[in-house]
N, C-alpha and C positions, 0 to 999 in steps of 0.2 A: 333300488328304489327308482320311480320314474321319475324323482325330480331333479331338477338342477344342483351341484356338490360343489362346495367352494373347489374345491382339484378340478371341475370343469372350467372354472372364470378366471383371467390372466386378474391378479389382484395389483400388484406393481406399482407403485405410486398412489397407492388409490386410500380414500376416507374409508372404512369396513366397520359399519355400522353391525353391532350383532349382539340382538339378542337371548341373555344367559339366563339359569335359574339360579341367582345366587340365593332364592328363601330358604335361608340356611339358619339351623333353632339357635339361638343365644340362652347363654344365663341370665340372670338379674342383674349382673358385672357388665354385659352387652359384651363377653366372651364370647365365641363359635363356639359350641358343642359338638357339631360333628360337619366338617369342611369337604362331605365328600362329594356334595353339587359341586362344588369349587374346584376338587380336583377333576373330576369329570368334564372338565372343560378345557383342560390345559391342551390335550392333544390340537382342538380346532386354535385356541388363542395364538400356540407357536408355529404352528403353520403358518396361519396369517402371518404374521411377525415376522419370519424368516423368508416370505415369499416379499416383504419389501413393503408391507403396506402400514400405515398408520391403524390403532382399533379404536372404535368408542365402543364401550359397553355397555346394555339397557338390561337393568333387571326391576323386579318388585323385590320387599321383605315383608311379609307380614298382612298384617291388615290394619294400617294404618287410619286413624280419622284427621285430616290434615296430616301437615307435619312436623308431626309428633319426631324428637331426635331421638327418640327409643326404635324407631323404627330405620336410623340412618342403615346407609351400606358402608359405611367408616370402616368397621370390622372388615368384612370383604373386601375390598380395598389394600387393608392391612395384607391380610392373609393370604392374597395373591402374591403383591410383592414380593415377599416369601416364600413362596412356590417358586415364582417363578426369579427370585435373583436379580430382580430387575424393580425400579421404580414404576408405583402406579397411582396416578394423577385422580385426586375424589372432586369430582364437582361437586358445585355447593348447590345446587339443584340440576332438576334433568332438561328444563329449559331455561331461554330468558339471554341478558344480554351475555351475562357474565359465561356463563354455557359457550354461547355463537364465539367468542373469543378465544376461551381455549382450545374449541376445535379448531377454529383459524391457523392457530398456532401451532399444531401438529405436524411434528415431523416423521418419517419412514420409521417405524421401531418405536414409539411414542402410544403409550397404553393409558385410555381416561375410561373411570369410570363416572359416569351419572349418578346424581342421586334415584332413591326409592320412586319409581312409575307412581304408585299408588299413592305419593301426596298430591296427586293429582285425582280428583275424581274420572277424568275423564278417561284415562285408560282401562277401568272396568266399564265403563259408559260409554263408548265412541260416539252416541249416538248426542251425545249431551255438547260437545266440542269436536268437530272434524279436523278443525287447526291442528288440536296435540298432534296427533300422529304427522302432518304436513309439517312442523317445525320440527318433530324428532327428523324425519324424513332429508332433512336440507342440509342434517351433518356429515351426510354417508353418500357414495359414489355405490356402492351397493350395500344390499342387506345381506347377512345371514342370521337363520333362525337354530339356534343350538339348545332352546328349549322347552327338550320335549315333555318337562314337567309342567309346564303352561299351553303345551299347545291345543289343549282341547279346550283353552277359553277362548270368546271370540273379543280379545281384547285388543285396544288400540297398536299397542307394539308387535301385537301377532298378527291380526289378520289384516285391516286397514294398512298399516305401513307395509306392510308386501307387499299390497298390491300397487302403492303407490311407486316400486321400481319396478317398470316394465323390463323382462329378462335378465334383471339384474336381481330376485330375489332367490336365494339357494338355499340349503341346507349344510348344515355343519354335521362334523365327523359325529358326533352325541347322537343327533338326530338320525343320522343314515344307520347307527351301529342298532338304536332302541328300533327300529322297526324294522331292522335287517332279524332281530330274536327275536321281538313280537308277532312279526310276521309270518314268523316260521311254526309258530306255536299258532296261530288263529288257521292256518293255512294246512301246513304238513306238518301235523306233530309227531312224533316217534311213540307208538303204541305200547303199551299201556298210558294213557295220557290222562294224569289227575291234577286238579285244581281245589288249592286247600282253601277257603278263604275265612276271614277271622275280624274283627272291627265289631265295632256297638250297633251299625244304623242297619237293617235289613234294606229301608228304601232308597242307600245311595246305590246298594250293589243288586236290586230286586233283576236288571236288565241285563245284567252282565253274567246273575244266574241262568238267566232264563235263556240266553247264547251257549253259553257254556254247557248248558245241557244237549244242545244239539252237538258237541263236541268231543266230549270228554267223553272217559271211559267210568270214571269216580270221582264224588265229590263231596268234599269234609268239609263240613260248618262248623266253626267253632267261634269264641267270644260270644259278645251281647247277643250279634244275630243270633245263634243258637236256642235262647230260649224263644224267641219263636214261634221257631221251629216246633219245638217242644210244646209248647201251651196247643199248638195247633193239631198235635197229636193227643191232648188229652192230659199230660203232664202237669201237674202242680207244679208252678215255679215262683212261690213264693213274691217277694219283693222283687225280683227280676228284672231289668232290663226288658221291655217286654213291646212289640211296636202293633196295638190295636188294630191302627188303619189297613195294614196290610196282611193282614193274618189269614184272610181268603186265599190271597197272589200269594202266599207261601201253602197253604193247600193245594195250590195250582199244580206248585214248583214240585210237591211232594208229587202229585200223581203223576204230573209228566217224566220226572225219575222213573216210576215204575212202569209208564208205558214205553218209555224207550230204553229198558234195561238197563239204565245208570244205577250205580251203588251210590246210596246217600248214606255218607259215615254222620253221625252225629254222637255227640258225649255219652257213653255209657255210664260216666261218674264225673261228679263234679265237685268241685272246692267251694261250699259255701260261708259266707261272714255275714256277719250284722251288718258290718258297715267294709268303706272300702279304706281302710288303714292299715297299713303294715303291721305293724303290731296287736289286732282287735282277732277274737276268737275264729279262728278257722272248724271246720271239719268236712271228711269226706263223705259224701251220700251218692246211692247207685242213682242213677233215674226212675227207677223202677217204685224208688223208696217215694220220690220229689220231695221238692223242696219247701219246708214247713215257714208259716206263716212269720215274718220278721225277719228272713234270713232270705240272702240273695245268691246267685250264682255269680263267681271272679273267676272260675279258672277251670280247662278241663282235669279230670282227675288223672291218677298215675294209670289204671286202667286202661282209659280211654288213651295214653300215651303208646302204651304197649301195641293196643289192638290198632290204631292207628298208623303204628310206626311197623307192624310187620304187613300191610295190606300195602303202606306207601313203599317198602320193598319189594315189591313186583314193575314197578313205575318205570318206562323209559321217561318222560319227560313229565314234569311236576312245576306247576302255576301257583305262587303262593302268596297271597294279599291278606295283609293287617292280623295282630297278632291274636293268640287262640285264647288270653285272658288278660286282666291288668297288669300286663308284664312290667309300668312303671313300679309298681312294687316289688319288691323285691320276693312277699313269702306268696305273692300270687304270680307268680314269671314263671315259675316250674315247668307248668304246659307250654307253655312258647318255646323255649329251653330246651324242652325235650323232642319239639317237633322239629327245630331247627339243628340240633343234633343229626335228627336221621336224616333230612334234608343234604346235611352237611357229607356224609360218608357218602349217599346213594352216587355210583356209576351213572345215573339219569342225568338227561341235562336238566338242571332246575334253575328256574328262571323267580326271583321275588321282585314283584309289583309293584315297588315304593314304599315311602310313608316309614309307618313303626313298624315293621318286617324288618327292615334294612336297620333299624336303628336298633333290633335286637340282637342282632347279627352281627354289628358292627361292636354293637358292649361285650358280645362273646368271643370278640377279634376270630368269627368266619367266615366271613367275608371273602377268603379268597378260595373259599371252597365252594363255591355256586357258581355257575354257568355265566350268569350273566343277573346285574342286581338293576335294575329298571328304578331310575331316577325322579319316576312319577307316578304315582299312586293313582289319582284318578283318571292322569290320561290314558295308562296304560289300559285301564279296567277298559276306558272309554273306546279303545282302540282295539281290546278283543271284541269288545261289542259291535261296534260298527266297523270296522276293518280300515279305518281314517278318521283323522281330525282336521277340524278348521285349520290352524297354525301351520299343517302340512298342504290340507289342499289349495292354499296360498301359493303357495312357494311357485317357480317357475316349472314348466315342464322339461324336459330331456331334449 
């Protein structure tokens, strides 16, 4: 990477301001459910730590309105400690006097985390307070940014407060490692190079198809987006998931496929219900049949698993974003389930996106069978799109 890496900067006595992704999902208990932003952080934390410097940590959780203590980072906090066998200090907010104090008080090997950014309005809003970021700014001797699942917002802790250290803003081990694979993948991928992607909304991911079509070799839609797709082709899709405004820009998508000889996989068969309940009537229908009035598409079918899962065996390298039906369910996961199976064996290098990808993968304990599991769902998306984010092109140069 061309930017700056905490292993360039003597750290040695110094404040290390650095922000983490701990938006890490909780139960209803305010338990972690899955701690692996947290672990994904450990490698930059003990570095720091062991090269002699004090950390303060800045993250968000959630979407807090005020704050709400539903939304604390107590749990994380927790669960660090933990990890790492060592005490770690929860401020009772991310500024203010009591804040200025305990960083005073930091000694070499002395780890604080801040409370939630986001009970503050101004860190999604920079533009609303420029102080926040100036006060987060006056804890730390430098910054490091380690999270690349925020960096594509242009929020107070990511792009404002970098810029506020002149040459003293870096990247952490997270951040160099996600775009050392992203990069490799938007840049020089290893051919056959397919991109699965799967989620409800066609218009978060409309931009990131339309890149990837200049890229890839094949490209499988599956989940909500998929119908679509489908209606756009003519398909009855009942009660469907279904997104009006864009259904031209996915005709677009279809013919630029065919003019630049990409294979567009889409569902040959799908899993339809009445409603989206574990337990409520299923059954399988081709496409061909579509989908009868009152019943909706949750899942691609076992078909569409097979035909999918022997086309992604030709794949050196494989892109896979948000899962291919309501895998929260348990009798609609099957599709996800089965495309992360094949994922899971292929010799390719496969790289997953974030988000509920990674959260299916990690319920199937596979996790250690993929390449590399990207920590951020929309940045990454963001980052095959445009080839940078804000929160990186912050950071200092080389």
């Amino acid at each position: 990477m061309t930017k700056l890496s905490i292993q360039d900067v003597s750290l040695k006595d110094l404040k290390v301001l650095m922000r983490v992704d701990f938006n890490v999902p909780l139960d209803s208990n305010g338990n972690i459910t899955d701690d692996s932003r947290i672990r994904a952080s450990l490698p930059s934390i003990e570095y720091i730590l062991n090269q002699g410097a004090s950390l303060i940590l800045l993250s968000h959780l959630g979407r807090p309105k005020g704050k709400d203590p539903k939304y604390s980072l107590s749990p994380c906090a927790k669960r660090l400690s933990e990890l790492l066998n060592r005490p770690v200090i929860m401020a009772p907010d991310c500024i203010g006097e009591k804040v200025e104090s305990l960083v005073e008080n930091l000694t070499a090997g002395d780890i604080l985390l801040l409370e939630n950014l986001r009970y503050y309005e101004a860190e999604q809003h920079p533009e609303k307070d420029p102080s926040f970021a100036k006060r987060l700014a006056s804890y730390g001797d430098i910054y490091v940014n380690d999270a690349f699942g925020a960096a594509h917002r242009n929020h107070s802790s990511i792009v404002p407060l970098a810029k506020l250290f002149q040459q003293k803003a870096v990247a952490g081990f997270l951040l160099d490692k996600e775009v050392a694979f992203l990069g490799a993948v938007a840049h020089h991928p290893k051919r056959p190079f397919y991109a699965v992607l799967g989620g409800a909304k066609v218009s978060t991911k409309l931009g990131v198809i339309q890149n990837l079509i200049d890229q890839v070799d094949g490209l499988f839609i599956g989940g909500g987006m998929a119908y679509t797709f489908l209606k756009a082709q003519g398909m009855e899709i009942g009660n469907s998931i279904f997104d009006q405004d864009n259904i031209e820009s996915v005709k677009d998508v279809i013919k630029k496929c065919v003019d630049k000889a990409v294979q567009l996989w889409l569902p040959v068969d799908i899993v339809i219900t009445k409603e989206l309940t574990n337990d409520s009537e299923k059954k399988v229908i081709t496409v061909k049949e579509g989908i009868p009035e009152g019943w909706m598409g949750a899942d691609i079918g076992p078909k569409t698993v097979l035909e999918w899962s022997q086309a992604l065996g030709q794949a050196s390298t494989v892109f896979w974003n948000g899962p291919v039906g309501v895998f929260e369910l348990p009798s609609l996961a099957k599709g996800t389930e089965g495309i992360a199976k094949t994922l899971a064996q292929l010799p390719a290098t496969t790289i997953i996106g974030g988000g509920d990808s990674i959260a299916a993968v990690n319920k199937m304990h596979l996790a250690d069978k993929f390449t590399h599991l990207s920590t951020g769902g929309g940045a990454s998306l963001e980052y095959l799109e445009f080839g940078h984010l804000p929160g990186i092109d912050a950071l200092c140069d080389r």
